[in-house]
N, C-alpha and C positions, 0 to 999 in steps of 0.2 A: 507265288505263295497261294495257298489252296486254302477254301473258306473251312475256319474250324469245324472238326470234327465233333457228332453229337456226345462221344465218351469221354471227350476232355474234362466233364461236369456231371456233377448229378443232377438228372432232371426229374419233375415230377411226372407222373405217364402221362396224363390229359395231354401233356404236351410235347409229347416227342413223336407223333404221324405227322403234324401241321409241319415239327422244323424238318422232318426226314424228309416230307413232299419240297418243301422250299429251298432246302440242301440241295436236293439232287436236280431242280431246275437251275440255279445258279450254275452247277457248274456243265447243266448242257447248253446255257447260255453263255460260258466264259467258253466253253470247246469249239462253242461254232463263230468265234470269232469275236465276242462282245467286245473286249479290251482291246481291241484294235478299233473298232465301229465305234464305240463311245466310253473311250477310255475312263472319263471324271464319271459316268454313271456305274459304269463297271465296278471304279472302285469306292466309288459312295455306297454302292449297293451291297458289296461286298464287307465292310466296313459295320454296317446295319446289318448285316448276319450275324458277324459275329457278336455284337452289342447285346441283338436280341437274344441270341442263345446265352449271354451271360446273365440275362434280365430274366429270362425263364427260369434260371438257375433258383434266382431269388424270388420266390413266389409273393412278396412283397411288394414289389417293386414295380413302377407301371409299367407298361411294354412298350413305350414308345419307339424305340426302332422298330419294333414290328411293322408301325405304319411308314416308318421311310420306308425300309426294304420292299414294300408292297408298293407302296407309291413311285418307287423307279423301277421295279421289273417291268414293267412295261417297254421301256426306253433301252431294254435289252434284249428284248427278240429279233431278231431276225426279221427286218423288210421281206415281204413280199416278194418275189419278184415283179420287177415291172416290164413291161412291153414299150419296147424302145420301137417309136415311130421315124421311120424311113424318113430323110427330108424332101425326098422324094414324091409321098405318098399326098394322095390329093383328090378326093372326091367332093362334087358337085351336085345340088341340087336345084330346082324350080318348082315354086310355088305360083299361082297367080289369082289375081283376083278381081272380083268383077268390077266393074266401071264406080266410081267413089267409093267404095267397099274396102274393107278392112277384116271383113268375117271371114274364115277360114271355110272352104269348100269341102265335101266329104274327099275327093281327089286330095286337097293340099293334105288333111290330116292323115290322108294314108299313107301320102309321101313322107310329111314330119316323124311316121313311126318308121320308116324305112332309116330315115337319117340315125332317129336313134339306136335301129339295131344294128345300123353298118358303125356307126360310134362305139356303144359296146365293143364291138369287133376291134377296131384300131384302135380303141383310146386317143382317135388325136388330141393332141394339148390346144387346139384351137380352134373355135368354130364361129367362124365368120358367117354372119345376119346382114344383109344388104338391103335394104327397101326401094322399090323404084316405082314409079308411075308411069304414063305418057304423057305428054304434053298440052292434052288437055284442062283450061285449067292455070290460073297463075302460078309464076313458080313458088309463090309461098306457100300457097293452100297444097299444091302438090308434094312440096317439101315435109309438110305436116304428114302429110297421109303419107308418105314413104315412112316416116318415122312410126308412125301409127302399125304399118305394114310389120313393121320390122318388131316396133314392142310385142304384139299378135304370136309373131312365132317363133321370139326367146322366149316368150310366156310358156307357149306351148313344149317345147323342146323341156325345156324345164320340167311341166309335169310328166313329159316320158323317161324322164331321168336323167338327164342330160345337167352336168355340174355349173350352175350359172357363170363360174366363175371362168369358166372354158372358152362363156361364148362372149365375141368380141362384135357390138351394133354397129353400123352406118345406116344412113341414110342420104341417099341421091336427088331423090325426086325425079325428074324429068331431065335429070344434068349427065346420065349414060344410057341409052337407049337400044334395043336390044336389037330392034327393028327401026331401023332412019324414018325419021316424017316429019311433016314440017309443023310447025306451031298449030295446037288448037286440033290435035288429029286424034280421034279413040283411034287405039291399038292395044289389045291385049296381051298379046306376046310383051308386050312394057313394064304391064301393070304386075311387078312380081317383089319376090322376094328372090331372095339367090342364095342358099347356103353351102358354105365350104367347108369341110373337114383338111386341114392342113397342120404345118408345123412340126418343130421339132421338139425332142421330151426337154420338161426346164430338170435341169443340172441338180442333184443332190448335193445339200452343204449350202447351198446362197439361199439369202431371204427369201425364202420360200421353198424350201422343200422340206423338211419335215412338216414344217407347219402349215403347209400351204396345198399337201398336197401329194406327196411321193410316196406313203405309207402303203400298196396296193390301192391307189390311187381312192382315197378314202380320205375325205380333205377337213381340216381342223382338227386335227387332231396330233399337235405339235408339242412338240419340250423342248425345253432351253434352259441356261441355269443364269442363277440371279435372276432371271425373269421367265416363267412357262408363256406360251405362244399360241394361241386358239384365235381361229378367226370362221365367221359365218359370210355366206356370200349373198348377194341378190342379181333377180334380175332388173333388166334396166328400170329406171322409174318406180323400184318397189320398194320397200320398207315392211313388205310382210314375213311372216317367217315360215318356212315349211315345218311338214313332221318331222324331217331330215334332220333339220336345223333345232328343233325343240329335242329331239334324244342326244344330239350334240352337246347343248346347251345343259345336261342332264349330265353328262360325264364331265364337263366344265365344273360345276360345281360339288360331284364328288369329290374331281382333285382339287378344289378349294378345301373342302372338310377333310380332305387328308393331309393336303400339304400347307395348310395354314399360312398362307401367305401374309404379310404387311397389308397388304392392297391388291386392287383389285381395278385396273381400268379398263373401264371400256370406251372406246374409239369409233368414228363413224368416216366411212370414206365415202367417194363417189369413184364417178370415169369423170372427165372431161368434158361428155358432148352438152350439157346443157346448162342454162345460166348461172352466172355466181349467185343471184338470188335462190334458183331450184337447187342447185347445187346443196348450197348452204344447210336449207330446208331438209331435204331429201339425207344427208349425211346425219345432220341431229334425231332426226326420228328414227332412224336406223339406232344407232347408238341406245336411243330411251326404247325401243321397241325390243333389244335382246337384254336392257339391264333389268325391265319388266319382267321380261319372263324367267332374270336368272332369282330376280327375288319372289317370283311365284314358288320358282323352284326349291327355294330354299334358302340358297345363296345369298349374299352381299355383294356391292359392287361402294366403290370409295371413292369415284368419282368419272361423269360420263362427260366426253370430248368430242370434236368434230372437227373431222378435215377435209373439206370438201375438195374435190377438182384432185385430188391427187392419181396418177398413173404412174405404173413401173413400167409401160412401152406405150403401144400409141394409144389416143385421147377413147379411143371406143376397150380398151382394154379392161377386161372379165373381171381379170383378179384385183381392181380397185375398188369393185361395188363391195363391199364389204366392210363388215365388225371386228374389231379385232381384239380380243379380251387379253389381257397382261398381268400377272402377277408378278408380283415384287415383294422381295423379301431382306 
């Protein structure tokens, strides 16, 4: 069945270009497949066409389908295509640094822009941060500085664009060696970082792909029904927010003033690598650092949670540093 027709009714003129433009993307969004793609939005939206053109009818009357019908055309366009990575595919990098050092060289940061434009390129879904040292050096303080190494240049990779939620930390220390020696030896060839562009694409349909990430690979920007799905990502050890993340957070609460939800939570994760104390810590000011900014923004939020330590694979996994806002209706 085809969304009503504007002659069915009389309308007043003001408003018959608005429902002629909306008419006819409906139904180039039912043609290229909506009702198949997301059947319940199809037909809610469809639903809210026709409501609205009856509400128009009655120039009295508020126009509240208007704002369903606008609030789910969205969830009706056509994905992107995406670029499916090979499992195959698998490039390598090195960084290194000087003896106790942590600071990035003008070498590493040109290499770091190199990463991120062969990234651009692939879109792998995964990008492995290694930190390592040599052996100089206890293995705890080494251990630090590997980890030191490795926060250094998901920071970095981050401000060249690179999606935090992609990149997956370790650190070594002194415990894989790039070049063999014995205890207590500088070697610089050691002293690095390692990074991998690897993986394969995550699967449309399971937790986490609208919402997490599959849209023309444009992340947070998710829908679901009884509960919409947004989430912001960080890198390791952060709780800041980028500009990324602030005009995110900025369409989040559009569709709160559009779709009126009940509530409104936001949630605060980590990864795994580090204490249940930091953990804990690190999760909660995430959560109060995007509900701050969604009530700068305008927005509400009904109540702010933390789950620290949680992973969807292993314990350095991207897509756990992250917020994740819910409404409920």
């Amino acid at each position: 069945m085809k969304p009503d027709e504007l002659t069915i009714r009389p309308l007043p003129a003001p408003a018959v270009p608005e429902l002629t433009a909306a008419r006819a993307r409906l139904m180039g969004y039912l043609a290229s497949g909506a009702t198949e793609r997301v059947p319940a939005a199809a037909a809610k939206a469809q639903v809210a066409f026709d409501c609205w053109l009856e509400q128009a009818a009655q120039t009295n009357v508020t126009q509240s389908c208007r704002k369903v019908f606008l609030a789910h055309e969205p969830i009706l366009k056509k994905p992107a295509p995406v670029t499916e990575v090979a499992a195959d595919v698998r490039r390598s990098f090195v960084v290194t640094f000087a003896l106790g050092s942590s600071q990035l060289s003008a070498q590493a940061q040109s290499t770091l822009k190199e990463v991120a434009s062969v990234q651009a390129q692939l879109r792998a879904p995964v990008v492995s941060v290694s930190g390592f040292t040599d052996t100089l050096g206890s293995r705890e303080t080494n251990l630090r500085l590997a980890r030191h190494r490795a926060d250094v240049v998901a920071a970095e990779l981050t401000k060249l664009g690179i999606n935090p939620a992609l990149i997956s930390e370790d650190a070594l220390g002194e415990s894989s060696l790039a070049v063999a020696t014995n205890d207590g030896v500088k070697e610089a060839r050691n002293r690095r970082v390692e990074i991998t562009l690897a993986g394969t694409a995550w699967g449309r349909g399971t937790y986490g792909g609208y919402a997490y990430g599959d849209r023309g690979h444009s992340y947070g920007y998710g829908y679901g029904y009884g509960a919409n799905h947004f989430a912001v990502f960080f890198t390791p050890g952060s709780s800041k927010l980028s500009s990324q993340d602030i005009e995110k957070l900025k369409y989040v609460v559009a569709a709160q003033k559009n779709l009126k939800p009940k509530s409104v939570r936001v949630v605060g994760f980590t990864d795994r690598t580090g204490s249940a104390a930091t953990n804990s810590r690190l999760s909660r000011e995430r959560a109060q650092a995007v509900a701050a900014e969604i009530a700068k923004l305008g927005g509400t939020t009904t109540s702010v949670d933390s789950r620290p330590g949680e992973a969807w694979a292993g314990p350095q996994d991207g897509r756990a540093r992250r917020v994740e806002i819910l409404f409920d209706y």
